[in-house]
N, CA, C and O of each residue as an XYZ file, in Angstrom:
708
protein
N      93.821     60.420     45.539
C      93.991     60.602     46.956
C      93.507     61.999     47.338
O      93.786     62.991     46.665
N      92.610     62.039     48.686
C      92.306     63.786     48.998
C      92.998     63.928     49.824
O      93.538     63.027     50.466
N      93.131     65.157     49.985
C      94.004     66.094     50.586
C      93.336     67.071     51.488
O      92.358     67.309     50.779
N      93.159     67.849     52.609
C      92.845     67.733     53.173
C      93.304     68.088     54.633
O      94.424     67.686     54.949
N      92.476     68.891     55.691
C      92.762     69.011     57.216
C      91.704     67.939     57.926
O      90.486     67.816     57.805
N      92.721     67.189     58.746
C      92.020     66.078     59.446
C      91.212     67.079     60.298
O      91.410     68.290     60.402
N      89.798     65.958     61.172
C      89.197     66.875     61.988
C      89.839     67.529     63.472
O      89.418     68.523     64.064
N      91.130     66.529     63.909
C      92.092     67.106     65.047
C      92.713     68.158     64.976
O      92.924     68.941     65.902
N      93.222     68.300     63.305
C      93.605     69.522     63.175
C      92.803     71.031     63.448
O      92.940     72.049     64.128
N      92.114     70.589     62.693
C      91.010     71.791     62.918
C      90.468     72.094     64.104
O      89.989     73.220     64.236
N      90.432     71.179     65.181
C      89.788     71.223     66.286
C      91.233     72.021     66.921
O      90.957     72.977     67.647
N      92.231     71.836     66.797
C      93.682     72.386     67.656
C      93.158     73.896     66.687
O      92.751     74.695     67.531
N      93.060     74.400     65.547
C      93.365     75.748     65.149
C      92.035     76.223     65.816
O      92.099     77.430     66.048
N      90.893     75.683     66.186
C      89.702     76.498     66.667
C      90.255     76.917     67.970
O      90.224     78.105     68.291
N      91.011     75.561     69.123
C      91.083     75.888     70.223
C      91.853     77.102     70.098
O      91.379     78.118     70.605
N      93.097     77.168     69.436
C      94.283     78.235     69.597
C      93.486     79.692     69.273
O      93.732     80.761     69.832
N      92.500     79.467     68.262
C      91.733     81.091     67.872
C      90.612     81.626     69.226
O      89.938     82.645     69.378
N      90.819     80.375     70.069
C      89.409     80.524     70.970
C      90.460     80.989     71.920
O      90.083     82.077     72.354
N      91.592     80.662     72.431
C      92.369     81.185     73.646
C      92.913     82.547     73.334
O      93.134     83.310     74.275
N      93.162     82.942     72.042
C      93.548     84.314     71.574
C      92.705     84.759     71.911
O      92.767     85.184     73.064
N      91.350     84.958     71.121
C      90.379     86.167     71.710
C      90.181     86.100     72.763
O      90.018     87.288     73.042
N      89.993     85.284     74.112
C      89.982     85.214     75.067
C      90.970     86.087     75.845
O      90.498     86.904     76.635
N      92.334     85.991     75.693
C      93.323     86.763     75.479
C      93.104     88.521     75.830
O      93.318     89.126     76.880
N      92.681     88.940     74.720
C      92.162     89.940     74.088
C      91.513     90.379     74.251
O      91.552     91.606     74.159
N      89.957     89.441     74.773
C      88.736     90.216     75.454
C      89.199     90.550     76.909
O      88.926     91.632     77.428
N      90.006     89.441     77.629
C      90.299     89.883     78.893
C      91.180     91.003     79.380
O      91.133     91.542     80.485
N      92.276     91.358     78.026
C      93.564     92.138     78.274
C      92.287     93.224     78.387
O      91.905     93.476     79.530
N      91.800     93.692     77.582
C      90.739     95.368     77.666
C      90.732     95.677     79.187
O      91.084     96.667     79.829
N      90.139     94.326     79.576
C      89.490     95.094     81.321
C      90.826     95.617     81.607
O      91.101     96.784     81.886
N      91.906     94.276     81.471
C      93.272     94.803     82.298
C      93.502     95.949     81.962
O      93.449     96.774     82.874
N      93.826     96.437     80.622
C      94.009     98.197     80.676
C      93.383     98.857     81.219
O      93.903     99.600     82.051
N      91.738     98.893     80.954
C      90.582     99.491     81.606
C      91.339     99.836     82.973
O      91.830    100.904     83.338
N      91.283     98.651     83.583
C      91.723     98.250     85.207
C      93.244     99.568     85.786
O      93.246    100.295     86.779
N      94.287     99.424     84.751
C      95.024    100.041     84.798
C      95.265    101.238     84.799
O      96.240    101.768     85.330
N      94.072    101.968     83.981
C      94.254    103.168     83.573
C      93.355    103.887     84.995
O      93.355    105.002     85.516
N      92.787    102.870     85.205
C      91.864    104.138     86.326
C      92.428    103.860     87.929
O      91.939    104.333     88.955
N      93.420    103.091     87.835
C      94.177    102.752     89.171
C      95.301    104.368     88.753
O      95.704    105.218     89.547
N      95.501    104.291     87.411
C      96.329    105.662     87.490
C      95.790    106.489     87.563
O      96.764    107.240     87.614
N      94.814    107.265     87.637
C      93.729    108.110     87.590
C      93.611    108.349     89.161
O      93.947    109.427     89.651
N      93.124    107.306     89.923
C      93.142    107.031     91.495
C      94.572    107.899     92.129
O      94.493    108.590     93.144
N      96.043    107.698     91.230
C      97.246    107.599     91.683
C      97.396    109.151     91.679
O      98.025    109.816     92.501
N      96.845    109.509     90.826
C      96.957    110.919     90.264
C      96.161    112.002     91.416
O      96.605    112.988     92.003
N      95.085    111.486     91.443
C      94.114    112.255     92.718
C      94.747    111.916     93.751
O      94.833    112.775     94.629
N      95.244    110.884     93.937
C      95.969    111.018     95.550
C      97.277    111.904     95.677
O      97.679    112.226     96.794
N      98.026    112.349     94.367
C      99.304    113.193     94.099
C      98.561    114.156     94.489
O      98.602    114.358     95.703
N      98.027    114.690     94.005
C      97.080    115.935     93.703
C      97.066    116.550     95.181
O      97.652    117.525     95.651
N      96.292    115.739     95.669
C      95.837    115.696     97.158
C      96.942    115.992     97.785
O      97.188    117.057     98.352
N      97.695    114.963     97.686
C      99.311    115.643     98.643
C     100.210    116.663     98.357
O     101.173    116.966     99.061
N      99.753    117.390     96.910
C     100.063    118.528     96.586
C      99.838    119.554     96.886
O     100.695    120.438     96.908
N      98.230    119.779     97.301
C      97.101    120.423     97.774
C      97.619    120.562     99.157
O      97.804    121.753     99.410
N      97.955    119.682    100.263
C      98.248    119.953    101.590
C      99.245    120.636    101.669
O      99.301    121.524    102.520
N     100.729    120.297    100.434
C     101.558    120.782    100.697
C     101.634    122.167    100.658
O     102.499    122.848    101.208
N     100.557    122.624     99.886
C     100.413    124.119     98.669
C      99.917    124.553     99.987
O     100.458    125.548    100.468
N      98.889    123.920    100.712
C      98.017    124.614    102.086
C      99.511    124.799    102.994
O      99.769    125.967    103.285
N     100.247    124.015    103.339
C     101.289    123.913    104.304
C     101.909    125.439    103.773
O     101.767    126.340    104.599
N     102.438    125.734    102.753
C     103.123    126.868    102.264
C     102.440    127.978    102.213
O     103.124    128.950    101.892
N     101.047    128.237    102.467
C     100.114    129.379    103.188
C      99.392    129.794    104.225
O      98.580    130.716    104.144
N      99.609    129.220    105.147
C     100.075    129.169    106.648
C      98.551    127.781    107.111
O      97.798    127.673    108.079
N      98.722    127.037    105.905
C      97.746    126.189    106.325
C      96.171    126.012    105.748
O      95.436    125.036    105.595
N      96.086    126.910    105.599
C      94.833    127.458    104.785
C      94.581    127.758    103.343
O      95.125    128.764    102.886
N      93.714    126.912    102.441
C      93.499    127.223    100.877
C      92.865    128.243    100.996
O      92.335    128.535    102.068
N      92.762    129.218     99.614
C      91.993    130.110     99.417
C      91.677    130.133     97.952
O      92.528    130.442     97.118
N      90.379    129.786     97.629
C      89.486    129.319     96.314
C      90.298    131.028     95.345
O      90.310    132.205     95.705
N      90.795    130.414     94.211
C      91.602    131.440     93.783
C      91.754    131.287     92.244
O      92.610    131.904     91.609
N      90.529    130.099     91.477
C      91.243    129.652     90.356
C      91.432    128.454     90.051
O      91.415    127.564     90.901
N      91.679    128.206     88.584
C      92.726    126.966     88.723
C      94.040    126.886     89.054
O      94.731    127.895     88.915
N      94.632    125.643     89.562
C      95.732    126.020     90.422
C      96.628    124.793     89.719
O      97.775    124.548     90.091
N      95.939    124.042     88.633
C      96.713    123.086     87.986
C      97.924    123.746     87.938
O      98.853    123.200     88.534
N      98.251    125.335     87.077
C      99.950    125.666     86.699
C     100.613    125.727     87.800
O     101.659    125.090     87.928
N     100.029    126.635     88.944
C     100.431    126.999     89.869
C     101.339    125.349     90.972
O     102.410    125.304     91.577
N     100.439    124.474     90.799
C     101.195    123.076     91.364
C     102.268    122.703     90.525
O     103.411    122.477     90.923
N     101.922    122.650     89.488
C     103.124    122.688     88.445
C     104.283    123.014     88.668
O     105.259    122.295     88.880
N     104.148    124.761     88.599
C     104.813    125.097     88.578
C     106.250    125.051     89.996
O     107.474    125.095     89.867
N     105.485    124.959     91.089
C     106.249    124.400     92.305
C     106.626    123.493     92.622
O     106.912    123.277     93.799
N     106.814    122.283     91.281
C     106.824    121.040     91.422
C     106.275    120.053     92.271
O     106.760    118.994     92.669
N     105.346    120.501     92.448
C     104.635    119.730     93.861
C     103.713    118.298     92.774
O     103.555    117.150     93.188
N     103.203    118.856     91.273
C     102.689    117.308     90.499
C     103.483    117.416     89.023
O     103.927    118.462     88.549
N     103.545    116.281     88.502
C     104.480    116.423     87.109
C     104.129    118.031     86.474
O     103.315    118.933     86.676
N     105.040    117.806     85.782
C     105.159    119.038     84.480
C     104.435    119.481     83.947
O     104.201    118.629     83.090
N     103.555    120.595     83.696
C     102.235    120.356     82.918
C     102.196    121.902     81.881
O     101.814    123.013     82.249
N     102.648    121.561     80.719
C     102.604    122.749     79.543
C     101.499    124.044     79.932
O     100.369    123.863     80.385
N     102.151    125.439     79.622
C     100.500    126.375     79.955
C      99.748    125.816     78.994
O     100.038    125.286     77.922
N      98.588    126.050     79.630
C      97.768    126.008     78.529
C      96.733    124.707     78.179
O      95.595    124.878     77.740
N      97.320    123.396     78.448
C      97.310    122.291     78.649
C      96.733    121.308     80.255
O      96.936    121.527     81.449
N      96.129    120.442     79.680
C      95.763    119.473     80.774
C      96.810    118.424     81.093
O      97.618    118.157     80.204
N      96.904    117.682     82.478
C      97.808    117.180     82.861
C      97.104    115.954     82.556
O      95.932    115.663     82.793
N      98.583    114.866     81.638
C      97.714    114.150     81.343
C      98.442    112.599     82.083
O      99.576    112.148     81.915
N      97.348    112.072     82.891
C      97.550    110.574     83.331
C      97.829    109.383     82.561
O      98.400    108.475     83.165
N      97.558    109.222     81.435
C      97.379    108.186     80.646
C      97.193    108.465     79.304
O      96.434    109.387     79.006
N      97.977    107.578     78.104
C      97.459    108.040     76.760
C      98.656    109.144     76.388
O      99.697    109.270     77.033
N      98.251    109.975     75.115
C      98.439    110.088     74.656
C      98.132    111.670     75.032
O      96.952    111.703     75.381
N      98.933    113.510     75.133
C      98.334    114.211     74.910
C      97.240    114.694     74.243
O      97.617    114.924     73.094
N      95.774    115.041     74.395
C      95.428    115.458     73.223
C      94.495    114.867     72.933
O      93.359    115.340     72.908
N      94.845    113.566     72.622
C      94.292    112.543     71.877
C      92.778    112.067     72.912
O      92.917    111.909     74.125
N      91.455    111.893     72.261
C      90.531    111.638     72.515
C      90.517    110.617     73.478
O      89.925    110.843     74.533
N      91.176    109.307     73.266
C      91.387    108.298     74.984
C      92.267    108.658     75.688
O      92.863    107.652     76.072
N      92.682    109.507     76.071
C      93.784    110.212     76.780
C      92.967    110.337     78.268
O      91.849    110.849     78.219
N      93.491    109.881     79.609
C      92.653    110.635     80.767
C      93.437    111.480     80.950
O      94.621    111.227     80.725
N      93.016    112.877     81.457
C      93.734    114.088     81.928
C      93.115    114.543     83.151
O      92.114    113.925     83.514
N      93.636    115.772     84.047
C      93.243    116.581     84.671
C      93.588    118.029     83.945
O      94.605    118.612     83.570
N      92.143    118.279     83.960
C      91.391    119.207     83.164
C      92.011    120.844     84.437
O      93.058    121.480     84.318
N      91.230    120.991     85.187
C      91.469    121.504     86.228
C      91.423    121.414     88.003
O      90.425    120.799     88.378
N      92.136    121.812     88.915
C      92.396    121.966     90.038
C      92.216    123.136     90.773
O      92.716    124.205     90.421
N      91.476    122.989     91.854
C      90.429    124.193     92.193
C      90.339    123.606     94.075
O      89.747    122.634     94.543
N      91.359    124.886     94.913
C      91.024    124.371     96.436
C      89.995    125.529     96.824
O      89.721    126.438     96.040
N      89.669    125.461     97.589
C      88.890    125.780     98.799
C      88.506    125.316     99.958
O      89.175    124.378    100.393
N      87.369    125.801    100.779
C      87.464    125.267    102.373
C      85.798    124.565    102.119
O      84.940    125.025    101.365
N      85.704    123.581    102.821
C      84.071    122.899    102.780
C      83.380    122.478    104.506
O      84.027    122.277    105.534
N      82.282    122.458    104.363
C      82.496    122.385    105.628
C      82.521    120.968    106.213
O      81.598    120.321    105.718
N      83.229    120.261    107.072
C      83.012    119.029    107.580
C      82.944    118.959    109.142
O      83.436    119.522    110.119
N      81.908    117.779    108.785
C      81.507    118.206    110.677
C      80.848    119.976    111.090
O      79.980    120.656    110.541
N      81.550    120.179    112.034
C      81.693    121.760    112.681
C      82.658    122.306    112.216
O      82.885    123.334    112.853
N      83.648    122.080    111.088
C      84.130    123.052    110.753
C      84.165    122.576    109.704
O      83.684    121.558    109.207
N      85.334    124.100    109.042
C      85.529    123.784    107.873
C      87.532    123.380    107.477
O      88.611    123.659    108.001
N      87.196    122.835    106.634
C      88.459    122.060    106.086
C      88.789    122.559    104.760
O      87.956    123.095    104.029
N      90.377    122.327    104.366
C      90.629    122.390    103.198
C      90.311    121.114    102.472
O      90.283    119.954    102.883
N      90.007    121.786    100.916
C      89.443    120.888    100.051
C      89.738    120.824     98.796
O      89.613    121.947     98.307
N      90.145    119.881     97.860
C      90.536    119.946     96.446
C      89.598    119.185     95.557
O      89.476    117.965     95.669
N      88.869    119.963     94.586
C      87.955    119.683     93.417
C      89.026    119.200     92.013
O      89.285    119.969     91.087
N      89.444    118.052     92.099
C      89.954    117.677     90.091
C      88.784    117.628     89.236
O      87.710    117.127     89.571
N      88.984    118.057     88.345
C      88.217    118.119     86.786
C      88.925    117.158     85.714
O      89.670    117.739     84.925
N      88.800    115.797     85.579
C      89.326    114.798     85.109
C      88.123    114.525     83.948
O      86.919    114.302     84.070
N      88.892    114.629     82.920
C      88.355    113.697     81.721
C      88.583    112.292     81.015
O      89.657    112.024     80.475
N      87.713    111.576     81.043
C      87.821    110.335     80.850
C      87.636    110.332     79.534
O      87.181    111.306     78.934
N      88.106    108.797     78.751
C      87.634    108.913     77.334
C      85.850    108.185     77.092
O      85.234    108.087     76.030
N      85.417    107.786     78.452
C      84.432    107.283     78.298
C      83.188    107.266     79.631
O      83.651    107.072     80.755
N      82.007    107.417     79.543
C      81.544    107.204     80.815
C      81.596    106.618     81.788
O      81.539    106.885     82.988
N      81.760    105.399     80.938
C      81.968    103.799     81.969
C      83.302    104.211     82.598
O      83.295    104.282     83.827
N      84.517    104.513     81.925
C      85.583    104.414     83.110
C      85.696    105.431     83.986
O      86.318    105.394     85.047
N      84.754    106.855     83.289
C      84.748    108.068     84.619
C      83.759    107.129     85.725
O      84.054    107.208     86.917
N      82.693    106.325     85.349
C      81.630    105.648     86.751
C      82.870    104.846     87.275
O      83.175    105.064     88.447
N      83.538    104.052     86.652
C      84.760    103.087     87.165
C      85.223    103.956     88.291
O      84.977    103.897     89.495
N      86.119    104.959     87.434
C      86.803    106.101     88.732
C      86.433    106.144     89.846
O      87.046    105.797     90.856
N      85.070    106.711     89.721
C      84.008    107.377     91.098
C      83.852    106.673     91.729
O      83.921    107.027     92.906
N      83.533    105.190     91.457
C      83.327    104.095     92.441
C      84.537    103.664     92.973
O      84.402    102.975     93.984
N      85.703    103.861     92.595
C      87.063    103.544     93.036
C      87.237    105.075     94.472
O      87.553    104.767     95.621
N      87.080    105.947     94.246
C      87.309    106.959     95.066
C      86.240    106.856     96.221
O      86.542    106.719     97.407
N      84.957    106.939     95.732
C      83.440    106.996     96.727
C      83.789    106.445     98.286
O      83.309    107.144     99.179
N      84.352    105.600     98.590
C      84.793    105.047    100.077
C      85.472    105.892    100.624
O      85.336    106.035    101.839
N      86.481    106.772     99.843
C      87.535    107.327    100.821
C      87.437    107.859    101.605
O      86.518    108.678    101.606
N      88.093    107.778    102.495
C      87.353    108.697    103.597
C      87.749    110.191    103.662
O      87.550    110.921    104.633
N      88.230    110.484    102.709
C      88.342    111.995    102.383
C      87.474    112.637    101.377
O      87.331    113.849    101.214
N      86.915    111.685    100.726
C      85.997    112.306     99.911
C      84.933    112.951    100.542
O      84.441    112.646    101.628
N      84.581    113.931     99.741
C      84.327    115.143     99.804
C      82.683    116.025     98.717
O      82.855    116.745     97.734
N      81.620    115.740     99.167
C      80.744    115.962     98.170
C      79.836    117.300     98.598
O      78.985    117.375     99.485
N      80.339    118.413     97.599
C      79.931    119.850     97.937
C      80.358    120.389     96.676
O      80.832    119.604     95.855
N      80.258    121.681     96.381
C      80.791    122.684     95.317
C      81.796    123.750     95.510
O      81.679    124.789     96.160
N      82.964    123.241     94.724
C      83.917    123.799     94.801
C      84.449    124.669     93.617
O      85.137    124.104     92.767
N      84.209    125.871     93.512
C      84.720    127.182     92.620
C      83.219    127.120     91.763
O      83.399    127.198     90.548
N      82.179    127.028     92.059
C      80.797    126.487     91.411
C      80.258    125.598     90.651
O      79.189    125.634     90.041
N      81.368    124.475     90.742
C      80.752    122.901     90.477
C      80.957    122.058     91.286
O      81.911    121.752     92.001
N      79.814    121.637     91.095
C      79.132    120.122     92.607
C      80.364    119.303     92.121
O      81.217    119.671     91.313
N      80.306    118.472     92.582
C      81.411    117.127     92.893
C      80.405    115.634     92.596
O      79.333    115.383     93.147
N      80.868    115.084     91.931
C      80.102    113.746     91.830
C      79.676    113.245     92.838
O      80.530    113.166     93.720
N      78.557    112.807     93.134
C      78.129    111.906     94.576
C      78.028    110.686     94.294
O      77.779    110.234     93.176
N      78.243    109.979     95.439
C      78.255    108.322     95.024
C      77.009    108.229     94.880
O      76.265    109.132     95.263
N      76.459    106.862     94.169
C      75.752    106.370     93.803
C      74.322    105.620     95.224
O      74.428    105.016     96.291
N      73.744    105.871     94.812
C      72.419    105.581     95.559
C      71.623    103.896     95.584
O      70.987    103.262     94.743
N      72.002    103.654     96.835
C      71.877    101.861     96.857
C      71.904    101.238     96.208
O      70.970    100.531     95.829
N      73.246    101.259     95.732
C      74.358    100.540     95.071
C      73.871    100.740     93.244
O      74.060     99.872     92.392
N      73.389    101.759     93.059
C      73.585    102.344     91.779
C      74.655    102.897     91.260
O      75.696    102.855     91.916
N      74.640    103.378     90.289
C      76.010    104.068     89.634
C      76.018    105.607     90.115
O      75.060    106.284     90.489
N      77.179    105.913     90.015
C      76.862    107.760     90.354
C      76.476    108.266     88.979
O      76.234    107.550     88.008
N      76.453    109.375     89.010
C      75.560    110.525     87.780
C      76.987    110.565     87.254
O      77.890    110.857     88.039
N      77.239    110.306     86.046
C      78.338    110.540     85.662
C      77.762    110.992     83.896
O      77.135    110.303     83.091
N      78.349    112.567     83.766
C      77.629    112.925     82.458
C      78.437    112.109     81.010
O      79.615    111.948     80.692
N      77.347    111.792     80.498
C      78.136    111.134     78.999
C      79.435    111.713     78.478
O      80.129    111.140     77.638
N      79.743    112.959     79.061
C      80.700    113.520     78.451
C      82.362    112.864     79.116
O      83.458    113.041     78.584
N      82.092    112.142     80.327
C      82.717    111.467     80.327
C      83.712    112.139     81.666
O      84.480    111.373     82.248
N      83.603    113.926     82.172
C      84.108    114.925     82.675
C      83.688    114.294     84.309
O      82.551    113.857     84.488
N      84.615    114.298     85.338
C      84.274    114.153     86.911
C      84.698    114.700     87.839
O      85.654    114.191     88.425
N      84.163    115.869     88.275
C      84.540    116.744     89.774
C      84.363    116.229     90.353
O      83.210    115.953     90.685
N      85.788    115.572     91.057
C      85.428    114.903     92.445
C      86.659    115.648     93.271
O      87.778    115.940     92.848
N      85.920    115.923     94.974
C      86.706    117.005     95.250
C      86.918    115.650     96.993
O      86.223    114.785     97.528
N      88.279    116.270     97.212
C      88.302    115.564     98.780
C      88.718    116.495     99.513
O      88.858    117.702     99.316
N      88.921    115.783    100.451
C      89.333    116.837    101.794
C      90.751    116.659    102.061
O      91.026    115.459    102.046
N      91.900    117.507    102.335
C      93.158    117.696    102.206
C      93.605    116.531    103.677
O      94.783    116.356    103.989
């Protein structure tokens, strides 16, 4: 007598290995998806940190630095060690980790005048999700594309291309308070 997996069987263990990876290939985007909605969450803290920091100097930024400790330190965005980047996602440290690198206000001009403005220095662990980012921000209507403390700001992308986003994975994108 042989012994033996009938062909139904085998056909049920292919389907079950075919819905796992499926599984699996799809969960990625979802993190992907996740991590740069926190990234988004983070620049909009930032931002309302930035007005508040302007509110507490009679309204007006003055390009002075990085100002990551300094928000910190007034509790205006989480906790952030000296020395250290504030980190959104991941792991301190650690190479897939997104952080904000540095925070840098000044005034830009919009329209006829000029406005306060906040430049983040965010590191991604990869290009694709810093282009992800940029294209998530590029609509806002606070965004903001000029040079702030002497680095340009990412610009959106050019009929319906990707923006310039350097392999290194790094994105100044600055808005308006």
């Amino acid at each position: 007598m042989r012994r033996g997996f009938s062909l139904v069987e085998l056909g049920i263990v292919i389907a079950v290995i075919a819905v796992l990876a499926a599984v699996v290939i799809f969960g990625r985007g979802f993190i992907s998806s996740a991590r740069i909605t926190k990234a988004v969450d983070a620049a909009n803290t930032a931002r309302k940190a930035g007005s508040t920091f302007a509110g507490l100097n009679g309204g007006v930024v003055r390009a002075a630095g990085d100002q990551l400790q300094n928000l910190s330190q007034r509790g205006l965005i989480p906790t952030v060690p000296v020395g250290q980047a504030w980190t959104i996602s991941g792991d301190p440290g650690t190479p897939d980790a997104i952080a904000v690198q540095e925070i840098h206000f000044q005034q830009l001009p919009r329209g006829t005048q000029a406005s306060n403005a906040i430049r983040l220095q965010i590191r991604f662990p990869s290009q694709t999700m810093a282009q992800d980012y940029v294209l998530a921000v590029q609509n806002d209507n606070n965004f903001a594309v000029g040079t702030i403390n002497g680095q340009q700001c990412q610009a959106a992308g050019i009929a319906g291309a990707l923006p310039a986003v350097p392999a290194s994975g790094v994105v100044q994108s600055c808005f308006f308070l």
